[in-house]
Structures are given as structure tokens and as C-alpha cells.
Legacy VTK file of the C-alpha trace (Angstrom):
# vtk DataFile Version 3.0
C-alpha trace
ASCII
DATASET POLYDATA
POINTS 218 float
140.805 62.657 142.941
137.505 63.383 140.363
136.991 60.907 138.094
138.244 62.619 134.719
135.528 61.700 132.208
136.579 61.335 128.700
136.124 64.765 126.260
133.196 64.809 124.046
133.511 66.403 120.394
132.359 69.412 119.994
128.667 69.948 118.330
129.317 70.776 115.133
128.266 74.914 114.943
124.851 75.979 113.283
125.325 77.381 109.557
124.978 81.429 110.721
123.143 83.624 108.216
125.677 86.228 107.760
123.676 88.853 106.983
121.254 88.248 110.219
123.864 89.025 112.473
123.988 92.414 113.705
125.477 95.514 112.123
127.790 96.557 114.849
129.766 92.833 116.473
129.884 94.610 119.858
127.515 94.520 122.592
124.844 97.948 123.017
126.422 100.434 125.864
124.007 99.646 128.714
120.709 101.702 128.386
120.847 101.430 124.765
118.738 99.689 122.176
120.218 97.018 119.992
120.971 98.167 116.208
118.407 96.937 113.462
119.260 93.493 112.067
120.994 94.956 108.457
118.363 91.949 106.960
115.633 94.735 107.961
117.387 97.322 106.151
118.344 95.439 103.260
115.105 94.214 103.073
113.612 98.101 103.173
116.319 99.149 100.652
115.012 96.867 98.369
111.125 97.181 98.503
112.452 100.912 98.010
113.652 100.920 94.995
111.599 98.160 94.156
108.951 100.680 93.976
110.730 103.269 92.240
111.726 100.991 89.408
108.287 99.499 88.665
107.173 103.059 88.817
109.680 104.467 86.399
109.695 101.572 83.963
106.883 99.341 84.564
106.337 95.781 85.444
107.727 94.188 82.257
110.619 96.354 81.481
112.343 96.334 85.322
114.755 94.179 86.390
116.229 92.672 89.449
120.113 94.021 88.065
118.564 96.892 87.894
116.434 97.279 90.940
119.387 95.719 93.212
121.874 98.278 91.608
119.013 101.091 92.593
119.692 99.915 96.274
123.352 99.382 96.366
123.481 95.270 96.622
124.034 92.367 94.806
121.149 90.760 92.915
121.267 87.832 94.538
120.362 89.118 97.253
116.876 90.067 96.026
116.972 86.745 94.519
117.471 85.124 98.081
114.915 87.418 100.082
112.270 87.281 97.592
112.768 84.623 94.786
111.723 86.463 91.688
110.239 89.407 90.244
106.452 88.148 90.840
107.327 87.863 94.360
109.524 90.907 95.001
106.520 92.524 93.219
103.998 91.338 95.047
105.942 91.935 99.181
106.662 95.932 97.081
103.019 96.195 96.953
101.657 94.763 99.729
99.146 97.129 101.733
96.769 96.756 104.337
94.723 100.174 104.677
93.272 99.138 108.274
90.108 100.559 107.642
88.362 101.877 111.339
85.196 99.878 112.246
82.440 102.635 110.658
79.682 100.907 112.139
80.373 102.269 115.623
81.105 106.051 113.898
77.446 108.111 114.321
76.271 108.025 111.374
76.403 111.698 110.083
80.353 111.308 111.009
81.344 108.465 109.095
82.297 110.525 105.499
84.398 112.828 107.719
86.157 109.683 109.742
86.999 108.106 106.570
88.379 110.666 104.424
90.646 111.291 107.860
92.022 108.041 108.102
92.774 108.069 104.495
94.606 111.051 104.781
96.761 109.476 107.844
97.387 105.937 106.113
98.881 108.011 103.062
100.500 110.719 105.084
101.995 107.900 107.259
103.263 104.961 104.746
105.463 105.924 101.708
104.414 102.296 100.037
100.827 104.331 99.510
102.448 106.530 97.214
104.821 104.627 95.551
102.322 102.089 94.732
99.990 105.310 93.169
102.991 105.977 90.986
103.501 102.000 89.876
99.752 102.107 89.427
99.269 105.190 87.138
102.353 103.623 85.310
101.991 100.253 84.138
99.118 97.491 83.991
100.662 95.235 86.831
100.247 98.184 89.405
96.967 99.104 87.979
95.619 95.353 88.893
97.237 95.410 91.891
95.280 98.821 92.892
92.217 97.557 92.014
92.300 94.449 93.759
94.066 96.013 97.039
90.551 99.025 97.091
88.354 96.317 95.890
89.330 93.543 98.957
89.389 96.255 101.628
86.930 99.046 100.984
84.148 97.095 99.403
83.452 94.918 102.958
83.923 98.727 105.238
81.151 100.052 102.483
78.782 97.249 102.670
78.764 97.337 106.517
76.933 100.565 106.436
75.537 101.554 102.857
71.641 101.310 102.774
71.764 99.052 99.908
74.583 96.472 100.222
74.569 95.006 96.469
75.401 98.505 95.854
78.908 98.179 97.542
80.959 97.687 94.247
79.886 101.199 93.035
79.768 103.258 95.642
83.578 101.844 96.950
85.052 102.403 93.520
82.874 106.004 93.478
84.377 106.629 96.881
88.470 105.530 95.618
87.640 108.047 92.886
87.514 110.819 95.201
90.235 109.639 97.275
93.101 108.138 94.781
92.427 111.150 92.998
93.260 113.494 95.649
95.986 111.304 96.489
97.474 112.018 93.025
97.089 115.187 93.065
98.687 116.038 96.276
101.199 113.149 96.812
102.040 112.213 93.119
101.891 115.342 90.847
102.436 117.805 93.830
100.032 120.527 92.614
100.306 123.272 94.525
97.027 124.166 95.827
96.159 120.497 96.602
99.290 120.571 98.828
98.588 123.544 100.351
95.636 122.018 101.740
95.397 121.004 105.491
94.108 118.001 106.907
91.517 119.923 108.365
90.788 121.245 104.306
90.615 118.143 102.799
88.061 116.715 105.924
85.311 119.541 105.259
85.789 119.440 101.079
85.932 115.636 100.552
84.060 114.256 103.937
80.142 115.377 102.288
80.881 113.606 98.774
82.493 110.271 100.489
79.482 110.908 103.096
77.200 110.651 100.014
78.654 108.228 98.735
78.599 105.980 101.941
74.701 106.546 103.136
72.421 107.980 100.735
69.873 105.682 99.582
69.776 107.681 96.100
72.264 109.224 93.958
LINES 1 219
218 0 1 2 3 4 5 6 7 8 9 10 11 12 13 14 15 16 17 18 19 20 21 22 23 24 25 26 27 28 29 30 31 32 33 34 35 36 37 38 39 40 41 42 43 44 45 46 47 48 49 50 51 52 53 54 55 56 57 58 59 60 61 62 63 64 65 66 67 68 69 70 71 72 73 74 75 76 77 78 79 80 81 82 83 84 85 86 87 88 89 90 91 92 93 94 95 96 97 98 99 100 101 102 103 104 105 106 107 108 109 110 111 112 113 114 115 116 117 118 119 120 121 122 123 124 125 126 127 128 129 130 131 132 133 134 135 136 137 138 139 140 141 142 143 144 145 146 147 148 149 150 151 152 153 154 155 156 157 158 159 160 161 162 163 164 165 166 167 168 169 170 171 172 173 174 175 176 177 178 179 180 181 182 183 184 185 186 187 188 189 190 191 192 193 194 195 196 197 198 199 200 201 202 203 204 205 206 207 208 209 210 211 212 213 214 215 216 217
């Protein structure tokens, strides 16, 4: 007969994080992807209305009652994902504008390649916009603008502007044209700056950012 070996205790289970467990308890049908973890949602519900509530009543004035009631949960779980309102803040405006490498664009191209990939970054990411609306809105947003165009566009700018100590100007000369666009078409909706196509945009903006980016003189 085996020699019967004496029965360990069970390990004691890991604490589970509820809410990382996955919306549906069953298995995928074969074929099938798995559901989102609901964190991910959650998480997206409330940089949402994160956004929207800065926007609508500024930095100082919202609330995490009233931002978690804007996305249908319980405040502490805002509190739990993101601490406090400095740091649900700062993950609501978080943006990275990938900027394309302009030093291998030919050089009478690079206006026209910029102005394009600012039209797909907005076009493509909501956070654009809602951070526009915070910024227009409120002096937290404003800062956090300025210091988001200043970080990324300033270092793409100095790579190929004639004069490099220059690159402070001509970056915030260049956001002028482009945030103002962008609030125009994406913010206030004005008709005939919606109307515009991507192709539009390109040939009106491309010469001033162009000028902006190369000429040695204003």
C-alpha cells in the first residue's frame, strides 16, 4: 500500500482585488477575446468626467463627490485609483503629442507634416480636447497647457529652426496657430472651421507653421 503522507494546510488565498477581476465570471467562447478588466473602464470613466468637471467648474471649485457622481461610482474609488485631486488632475491631463522626427522631413515639407500630425493627434484622442476646454477655463489647465507645448514642441522646433535660442518663440508662435484652430473647430464648433478638411487645414495653416519653423527672419 502507498505510504499516506500526512495533509498539509492549505496556503492561505491571496487578498483578490475585486474590481480586477473580470466583468463577465465565465470563460470567453473559444475564438473570442477576453472582456476589458472593469479597472480599465472605471479608470476611463473617471479621467472622463474628470475632464468635464475641471472644464465646467475649474480646478478649485470641482470635487471628487462630484466628479465620481459624473461617472456613476463611489468616491472612493477615485480616492483609491488616484489619491487626490492633484493626482487625479494631473493622470486627466496627461498628454504625450508624439511629435514625428522633422529632421528626416525635406525641408520645404516639414510645415505641412506638422500641421498633419496635429490634426491626427486631436482628431484621434478626446483628452486633446477636453484638456483645451479645462485650459481656456481655469488657471490649473492653463499651466498645465503651457508646460505640456512648452516640454514637447520647443525640443521638435529647435531640431530644425535656423536659430535655436529662438525655439521659445517660434514654438509658442507655432501653438498659436494650432490651439487656436483647435478651438475653433473642436471647442466652439464654428461652422466654417469644421467644415474644413484635413486636406484644408494642411494648405491654409502648413505655410505660416512652415514660416514659423525655417525662416531665418520674421
Amino acid at each position: 500500500m502507498a505510504e499516506r503522507r500526512p495533509s498539509q494546510p492549505p496556503s492561505p488565498a491571496p487578498d483578490l482585488d475585486l474590481d480586477e477581476l473580470p466583468v463577465a465570471a465565465t470563460a470567453p467562447d473559444a475564438g473570442t477575446h477576453p472582456r476589458p478588466r472593469r479597472s480599465d473602464a472605471t479608470r476611463a470613466a473617471i479621467l472622463a468626467a474628470a475632464r468635464d468637471r475641471f472644464a465646467a467648474d475649474g480646478y478649485e471649485r470641482a470635487t471628487i463627490r462630484a466628479i465620481a457622481r459624473d461617472a456613476g461610482i463611489d468616491p472612493s474609488m477615485v480616492m483609491r485609483y488616484y489619491g487626490n485631486k492633484e493626482g487625479l488632475f494631473a493622470a486627466a491631463s496627461e498628454i504625450e503629442l508624439h511629435f514625428p522626427d522633422l529632421t528626416q522631413v525635406p525641408p520645404d515639407e516639414i510645415g505641412g507634416r506638422l500641421v498633419r500630425h496635429f490634426i491626427e493627434r486631436w482628431e484621434g484622442d478626446e483628452t486633446l480636447t477636453g484638456m483645451m476646454r479645462v485650459g481656456v477655463t481655469n488657471a490649473a489647465g492653463a499651466e498645465r497647457m503651457r508646460g505640456i507645448f512648452a516640454d514637447q514642441i520647443r525640443p521638435v522646433v529647435e531640431a530644425v529652426c535656423p536659430v535655436p535660442e529662438e525655439a521659445a518663440t517660434r514654438a509658442a508662435l507655432i501653438a498659436s496657430q494650432v490651439l487656436g484652430m483647435a478651438l475653433c473647430r473642436y471647442v466652439l464648433h464654428m461652422p466654417p472651421a469644421v467644415a474644413l478638411t484635413h486636406d484644408d487645414l494642411t494648405a491654409w495653416l502648413a505655410p505660416t507653421v512652415q514660416r514659423y519653423l525655417t525662416a531665418e527672419r520674421p
